[in-house]
C-alpha positions, 0 to 999 in steps of 0.5 A, a space after each residue: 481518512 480520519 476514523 474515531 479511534 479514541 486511543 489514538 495518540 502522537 509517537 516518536 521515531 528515530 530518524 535514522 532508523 525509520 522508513 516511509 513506504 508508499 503502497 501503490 500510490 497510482 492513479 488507477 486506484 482513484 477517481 481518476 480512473 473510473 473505470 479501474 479500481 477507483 478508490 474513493 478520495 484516493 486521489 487526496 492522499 498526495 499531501 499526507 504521504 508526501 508528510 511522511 516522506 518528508 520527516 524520515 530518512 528513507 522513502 521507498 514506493 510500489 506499484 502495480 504493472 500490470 499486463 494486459 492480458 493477465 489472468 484475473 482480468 474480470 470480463 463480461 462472463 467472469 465479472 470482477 470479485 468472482 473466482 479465478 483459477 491459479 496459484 497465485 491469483 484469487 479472484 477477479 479484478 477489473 483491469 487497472 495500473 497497465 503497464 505503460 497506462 495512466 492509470 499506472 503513473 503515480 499520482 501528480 506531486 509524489 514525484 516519479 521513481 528516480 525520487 525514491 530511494 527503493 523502488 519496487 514494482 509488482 504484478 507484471 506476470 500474467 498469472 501473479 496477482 500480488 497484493 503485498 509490497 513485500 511480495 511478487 506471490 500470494 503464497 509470500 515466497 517471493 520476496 520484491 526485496 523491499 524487506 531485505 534492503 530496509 534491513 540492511 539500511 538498519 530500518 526498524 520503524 515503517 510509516 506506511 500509507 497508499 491504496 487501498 488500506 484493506 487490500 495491498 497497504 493491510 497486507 504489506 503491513 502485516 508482512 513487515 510486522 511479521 518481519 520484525 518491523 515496528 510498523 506506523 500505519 498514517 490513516 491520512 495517507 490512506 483510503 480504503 475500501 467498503 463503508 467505514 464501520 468495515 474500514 474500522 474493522 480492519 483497523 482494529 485487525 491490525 492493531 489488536 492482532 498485529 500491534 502495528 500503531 495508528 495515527 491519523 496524520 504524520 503531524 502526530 508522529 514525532 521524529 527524534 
């Protein structure tokens, strides 16, 4: 996803103290599963984030697993994006990344869990519908770990690329800067939701409110 950012520049990172976080990298988020939550062009995201894995010491992954009889699954009646009732659920969505489904893999070339070195999985109660790595509730008092353990490997620096940029990948962002992270958001390894001026917006949210630095491919990260 390369936008017109006209500041966009190459940075450096200390490899011992910097991490890749892969934000639900699944095939339910794609073109692979229409009838899911595809992402358009998610699918093509696999070479960047496996750019960004490569040049660090620590590569951690989420995913969504859901079950299939979650709360905020949209139906005929209640059609996706339309309010649900639940503290920590939102609004509607179709059913997707269901446990044990295709849509719930990740995506072909990223490798599988035991090729991690943190893994997380989130979303696996009926009545939660979490969007952040960060966190198994909306109300971001139950932590996955994720933040702890990149803690206690002496990580400061986070690339962070997956699906979908506005949604889990922007709100994972925003977590991880808030917990004291310096955080790298890889446009080449994301896809967003929506037309592009409404991508860029949330871009510029991130950068102007959360200081959190942008490239547009992990080529422009330097690693020291």
């Amino acid at each position: 996803m390369i936008l017109d950012f006209n500041e966009l520049k190459k940075v450096t990172v200390v490899f011992d103290k910097t991490a890749s976080h892969n934000v639900d990298p699944q095939k339910g988020f794609t073109p692979l599963c229409p009838n899911e939550l595809p992402v358009d062009d998610g699918h093509n995201i696999v070479n960047e984030l496996n750019g960004q894995n490569s040049i660090v010491k620590i590569k951690t992954v989420s995913k969504d697993v859901h079950p299939s009889n979650g709360i905020w699954i949209a139906t005929e009646e209640s059609p996706q994006f339309s309010p649900v009732e639940g503290d920590n659920v939102d609004i509607r969505w179709n059913a997707h990344c269901v446990s044990g489904t295709y849509g719930m893999e990740l995506l072909d070339g990223l490798g599988d869990m035991s090729d991690f070195d943190f893994f997380l999985a989130k979303g696996f109660e009926p009545h939660l519908h979490p969007y952040s790595s960060c966190y198994h509730d909306i109300a971001k008092k139950i932590s996955t770990g994720l933040i702890e353990w990149l803690n206690s490997r002496g990580i400061t620096t986070v690339i962070v690329g997956g699906l979908a940029l506005n949604f889990c990948v922007g709100e994972t962002i925003i977590d991880l800067v808030n917990s004291g992270f310096q955080v790298i958001a890889n446009l080449g390894a994301c896809r967003g939701i929506g037309t592009e001026e409404e991508i860029k917006k949330y871009v510029d949210m991130l950068i102007n409110d959360y200081n959190v630095i942008v490239v547009e491919s992990y080529k422009d990260i330097e690693v020291i």
